[in-house]
VOGU-3710 file (C-alpha; in Angstrom, 3 decimals, decimal comma):
1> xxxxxxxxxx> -53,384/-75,953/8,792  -54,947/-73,163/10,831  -53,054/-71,833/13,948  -55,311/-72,852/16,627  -55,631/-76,440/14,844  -51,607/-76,706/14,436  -52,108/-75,550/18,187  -54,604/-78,774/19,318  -52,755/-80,962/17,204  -48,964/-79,603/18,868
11> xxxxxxxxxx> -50,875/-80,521/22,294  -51,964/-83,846/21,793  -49,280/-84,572/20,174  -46,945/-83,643/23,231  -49,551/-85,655/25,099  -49,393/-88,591/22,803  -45,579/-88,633/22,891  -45,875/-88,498/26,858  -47,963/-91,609/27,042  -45,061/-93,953/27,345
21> xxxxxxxxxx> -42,082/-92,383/28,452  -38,555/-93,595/29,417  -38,710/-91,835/32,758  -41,767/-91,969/35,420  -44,828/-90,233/34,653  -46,845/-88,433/37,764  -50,400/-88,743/37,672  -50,559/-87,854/41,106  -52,688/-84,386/42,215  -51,652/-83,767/45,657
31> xxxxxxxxxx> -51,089/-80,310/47,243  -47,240/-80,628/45,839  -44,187/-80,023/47,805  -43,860/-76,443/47,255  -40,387/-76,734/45,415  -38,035/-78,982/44,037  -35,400/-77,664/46,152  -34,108/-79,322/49,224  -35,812/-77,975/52,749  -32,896/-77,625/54,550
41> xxxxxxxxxx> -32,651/-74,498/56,130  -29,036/-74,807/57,234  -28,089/-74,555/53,870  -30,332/-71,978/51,956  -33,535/-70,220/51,956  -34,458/-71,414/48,112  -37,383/-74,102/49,177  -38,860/-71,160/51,553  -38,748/-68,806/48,363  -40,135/-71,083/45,755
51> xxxxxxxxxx> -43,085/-71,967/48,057  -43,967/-68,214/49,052  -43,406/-66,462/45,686  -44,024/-69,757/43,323  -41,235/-71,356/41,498  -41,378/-68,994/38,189  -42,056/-65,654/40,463  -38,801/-66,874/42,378  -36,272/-67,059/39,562  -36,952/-63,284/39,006
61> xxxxxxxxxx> -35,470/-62,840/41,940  -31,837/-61,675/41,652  -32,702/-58,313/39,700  -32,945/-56,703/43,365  -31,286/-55,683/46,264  -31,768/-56,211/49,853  -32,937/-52,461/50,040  -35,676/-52,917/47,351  -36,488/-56,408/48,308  -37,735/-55,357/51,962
71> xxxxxxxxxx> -39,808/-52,810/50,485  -41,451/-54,642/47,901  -41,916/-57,305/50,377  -43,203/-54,993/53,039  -45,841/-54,070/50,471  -46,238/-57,666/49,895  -47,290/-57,821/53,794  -50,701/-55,367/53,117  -52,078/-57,748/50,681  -51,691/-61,377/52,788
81> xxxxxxxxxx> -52,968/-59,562/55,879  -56,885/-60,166/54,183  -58,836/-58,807/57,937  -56,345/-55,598/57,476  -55,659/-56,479/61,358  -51,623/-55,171/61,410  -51,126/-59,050/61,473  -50,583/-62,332/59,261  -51,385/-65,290/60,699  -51,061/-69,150/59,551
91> xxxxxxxxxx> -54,324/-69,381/57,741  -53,778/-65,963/55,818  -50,198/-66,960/54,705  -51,333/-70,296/54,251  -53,893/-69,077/51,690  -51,195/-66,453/50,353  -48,245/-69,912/49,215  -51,105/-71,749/47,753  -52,429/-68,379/45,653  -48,844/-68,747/44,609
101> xxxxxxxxxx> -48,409/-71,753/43,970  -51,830/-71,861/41,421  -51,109/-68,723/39,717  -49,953/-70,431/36,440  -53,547/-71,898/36,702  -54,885/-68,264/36,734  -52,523/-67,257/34,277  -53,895/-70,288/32,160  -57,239/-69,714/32,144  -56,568/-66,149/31,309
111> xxxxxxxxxx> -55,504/-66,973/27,927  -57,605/-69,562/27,311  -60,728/-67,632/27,994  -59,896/-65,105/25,425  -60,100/-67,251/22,715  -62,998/-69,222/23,859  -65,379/-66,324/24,664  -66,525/-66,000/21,182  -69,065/-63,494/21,974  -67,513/-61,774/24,751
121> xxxxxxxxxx> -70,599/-61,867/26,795  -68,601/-62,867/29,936  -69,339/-66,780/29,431  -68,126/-69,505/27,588  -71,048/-72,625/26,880  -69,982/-75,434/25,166  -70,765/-74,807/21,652  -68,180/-71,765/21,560  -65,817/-74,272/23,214  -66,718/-77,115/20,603
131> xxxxxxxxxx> -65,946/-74,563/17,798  -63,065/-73,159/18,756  -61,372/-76,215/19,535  -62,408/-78,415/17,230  -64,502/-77,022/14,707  -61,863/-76,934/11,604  -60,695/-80,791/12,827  -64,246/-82,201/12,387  -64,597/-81,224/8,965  -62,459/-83,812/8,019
141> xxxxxxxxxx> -63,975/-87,568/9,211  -60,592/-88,529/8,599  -57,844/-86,677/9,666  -53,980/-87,939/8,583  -52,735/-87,480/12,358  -55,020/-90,819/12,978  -56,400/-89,156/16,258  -59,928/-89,819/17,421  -60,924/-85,945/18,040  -64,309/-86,924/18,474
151> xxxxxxxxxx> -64,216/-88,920/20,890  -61,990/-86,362/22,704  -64,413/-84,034/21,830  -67,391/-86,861/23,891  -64,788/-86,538/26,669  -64,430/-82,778/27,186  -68,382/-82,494/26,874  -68,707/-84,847/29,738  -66,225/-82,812/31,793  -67,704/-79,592/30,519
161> xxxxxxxxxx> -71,448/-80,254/31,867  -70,135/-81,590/34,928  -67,654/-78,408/35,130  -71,459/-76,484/34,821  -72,085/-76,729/38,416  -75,701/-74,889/38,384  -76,787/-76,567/35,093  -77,307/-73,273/32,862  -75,573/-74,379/29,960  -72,757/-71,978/29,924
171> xxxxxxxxxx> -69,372/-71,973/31,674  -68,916/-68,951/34,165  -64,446/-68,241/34,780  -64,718/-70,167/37,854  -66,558/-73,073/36,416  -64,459/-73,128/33,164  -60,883/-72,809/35,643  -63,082/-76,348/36,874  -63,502/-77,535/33,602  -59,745/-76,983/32,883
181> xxxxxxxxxx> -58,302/-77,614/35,755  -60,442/-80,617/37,205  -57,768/-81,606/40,487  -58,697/-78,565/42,009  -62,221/-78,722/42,750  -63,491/-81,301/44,940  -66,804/-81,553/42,545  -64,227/-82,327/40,027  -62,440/-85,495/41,444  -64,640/-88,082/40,354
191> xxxxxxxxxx> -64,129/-86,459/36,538  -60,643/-86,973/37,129  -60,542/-90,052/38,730  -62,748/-91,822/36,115  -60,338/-90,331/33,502  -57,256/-91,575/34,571  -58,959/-94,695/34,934  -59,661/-94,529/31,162  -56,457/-93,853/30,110  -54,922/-96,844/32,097
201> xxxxxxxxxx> -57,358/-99,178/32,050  -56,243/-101,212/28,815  -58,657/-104,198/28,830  -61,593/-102,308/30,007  -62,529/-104,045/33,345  -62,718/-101,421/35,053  -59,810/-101,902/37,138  -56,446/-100,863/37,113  -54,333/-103,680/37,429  -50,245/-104,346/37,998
211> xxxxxxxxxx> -49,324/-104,165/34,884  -51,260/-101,659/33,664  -50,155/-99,253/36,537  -46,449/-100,131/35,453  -47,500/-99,761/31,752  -48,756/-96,263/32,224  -45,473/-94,913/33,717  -42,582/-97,187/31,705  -42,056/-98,391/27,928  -41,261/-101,847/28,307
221> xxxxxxxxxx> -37,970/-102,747/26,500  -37,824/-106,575/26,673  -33,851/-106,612/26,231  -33,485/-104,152/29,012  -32,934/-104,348/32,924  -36,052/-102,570/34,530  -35,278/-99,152/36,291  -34,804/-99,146/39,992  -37,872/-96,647/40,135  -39,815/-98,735/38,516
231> xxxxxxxxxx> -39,025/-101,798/41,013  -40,399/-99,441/43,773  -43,382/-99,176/42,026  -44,406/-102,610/41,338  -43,358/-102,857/45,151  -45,930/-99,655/46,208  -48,754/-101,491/43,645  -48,862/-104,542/45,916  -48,476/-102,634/49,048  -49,863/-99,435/49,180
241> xxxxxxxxxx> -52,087/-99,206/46,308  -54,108/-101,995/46,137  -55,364/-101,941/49,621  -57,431/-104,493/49,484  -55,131/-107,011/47,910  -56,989/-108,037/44,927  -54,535/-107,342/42,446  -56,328/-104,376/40,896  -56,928/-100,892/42,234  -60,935/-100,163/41,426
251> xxxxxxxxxx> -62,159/-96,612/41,476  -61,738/-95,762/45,542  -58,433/-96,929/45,695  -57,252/-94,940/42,160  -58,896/-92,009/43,962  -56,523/-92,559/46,852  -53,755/-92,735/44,499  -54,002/-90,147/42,561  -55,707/-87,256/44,489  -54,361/-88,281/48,104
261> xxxxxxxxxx> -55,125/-85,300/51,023  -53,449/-86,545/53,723  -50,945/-83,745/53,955  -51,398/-80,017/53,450  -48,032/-78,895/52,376  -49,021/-75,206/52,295  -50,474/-75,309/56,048  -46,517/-76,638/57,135  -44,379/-74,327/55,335  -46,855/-71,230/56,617
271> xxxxxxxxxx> -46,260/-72,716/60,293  -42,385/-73,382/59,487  -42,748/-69,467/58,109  -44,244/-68,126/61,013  -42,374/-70,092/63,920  -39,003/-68,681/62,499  -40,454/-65,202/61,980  -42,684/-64,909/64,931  -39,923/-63,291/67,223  -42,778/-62,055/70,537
281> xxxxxxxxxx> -43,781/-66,197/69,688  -47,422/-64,645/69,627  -48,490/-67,097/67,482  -48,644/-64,454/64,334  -46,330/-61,816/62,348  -46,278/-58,286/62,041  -44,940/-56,591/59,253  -41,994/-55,437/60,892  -41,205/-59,452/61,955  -42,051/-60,005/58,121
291> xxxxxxxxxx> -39,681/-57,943/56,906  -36,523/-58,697/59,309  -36,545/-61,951/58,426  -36,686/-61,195/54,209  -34,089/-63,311/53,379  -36,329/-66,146/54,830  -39,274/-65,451/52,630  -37,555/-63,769/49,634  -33,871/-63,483/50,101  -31,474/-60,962/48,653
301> xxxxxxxxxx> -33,666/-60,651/45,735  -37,307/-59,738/44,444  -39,771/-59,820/41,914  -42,095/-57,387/40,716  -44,123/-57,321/43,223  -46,406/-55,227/41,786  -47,527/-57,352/38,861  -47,914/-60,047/41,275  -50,531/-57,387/43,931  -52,602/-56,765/40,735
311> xxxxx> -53,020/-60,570/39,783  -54,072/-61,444/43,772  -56,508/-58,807/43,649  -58,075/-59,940/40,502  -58,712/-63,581/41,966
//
């Protein structure tokens, strides 16, 4: 078996082993809470430091002083201040958290675009996807692992011309990140909506109903007391979910589900950031107010910075 097949097959069969796990799946795209750490300023810094470095940048942390992390981070300051006006405002650091937060998307496509640019001509269409994906798999009509590649193959075709968002046959790095990375373009959502509705949707109604919600997120053991967890869910089916009581969510109300915007995470921890930085209270930082309060954005620690500079100015 060829590496890139081993690879495809390794994938799906991560994702087939996910399909019914023990603990609850999240299907749910929302802007994220920034970290999985606690917000509780009283007690540490570490939520504040995942959500303006990213979680991975932040664990990279403790190779640095106090001394080096000010300077990196007053570096840092030159590339969130986008107008180049001496200050950072809201919006700017705003934009800076949710750069990195995505930058394992960046990272992602990075890699993948290597190997699907066949002809290094800058674009990928779908035939040098098709190929490099699945072209040793469909040789064989009937492959041992017993999965349907080609009708995974119909599926990423559908996503991949709608990914195409002028229609010219090839994929361009931004509309291939789309094609990858569906949740984060709003041309995407009904892609992804319609998808997770195919995955769920066991009797092909159309709907999603009760217990295929529950299904989707818990094996059933018939001898076993249901999770608490999943008690809450059945409970957020009936009252949250299905909004209009019918028993089923139909495509608006899986939309609401699973790509909800109600809440920009990144705009309230760029506020929190600047109200306990902004010392004048002008509304904005300067570099200097940056930089006296590093153990709020990066504590006692830093990364390199300066891998991080040359990524942001790349996207």
């Amino acid at each position: 078996m060829g590496l890139q097949v081993w690879c495809v097959y390794f994938c799906l069969c991560v994702a087939y082993s996910l399909t019914k796990p023990t603990e609850k799946k999240e299907r749910v795209h929302h802007d994220p809470q920034l970290s999985d750490k606690v917000h509780d300023d009283a007690q540490n810094f570490d939520y504040d430091h995942d959500a303006f470095l990213g979680a991975e940048e932040a664990k990279t942390f403790d190779q640095l002083t106090p001394e080096e992390s000010k300077e990196r981070l007053g570096k840092m300051v030159g590339k969130i201040d986008e107008d180049k006006d001496g200050f950072v405002t809201v919006e700017e650091l705003k934009t800076w958290i949710k750069f990195a937060q995505k930058r394992w998307i960046y990272e992602d496509v990075e890699r993948q675009w290597k190997g699907h640019d066949l002809n290094e001509d800058g674009l990928i269409s779908w035939e040098e996807y098709k190929n490099a994906t699945y072209g040793y798999i469909l040789d064989d009509p009937d492959p041992e692992d017993g999965f349907n590649y080609k009708q995974m193959m119909t599926r990423d075709e559908r996503r991949f011309k709608m990914s195409d968002k002028d229609g010219d046959g090839v994929a361009t790095k931004e509309e291939f990140t789309a094609f990858l990375h569906p949740e984060e373009y709003d041309y995407m959502k009904d892609i992804v909506v319609l998808e997770t509705m195919e995955d769920i949707d066991k009797n092909g109604d159309g709907t999603i109903d009760l217990e295929e919600y529950i299904g989707d997120m818990y094996s059933h053991d018939k001898d076993a007391e249901e999770p608490e967890w999943v008690k809450t869910e059945r409970e957020q089916f009936v009252e949250f979910r299905d909004k209009n009581h019918d028993g089923k969510m139909d495509k608006e109300e899986t939309k609401d589900w699973i790509l909800p915007s109600d809440y920009d995470h990144a705009e309230a921890e760029a506020r929190h950031l600047v109200y306990e930085s902004d010392q004048n209270k002008d509304g904005k930082l300067t570099k200097e107010e940056i930089v006296d309060k590093y153990d709020l954005f990066v504590g006692s620690q830093a990364t390199d910075f300066g891998e991080a500079l040359v990524r942001h100015d790349e996207f």
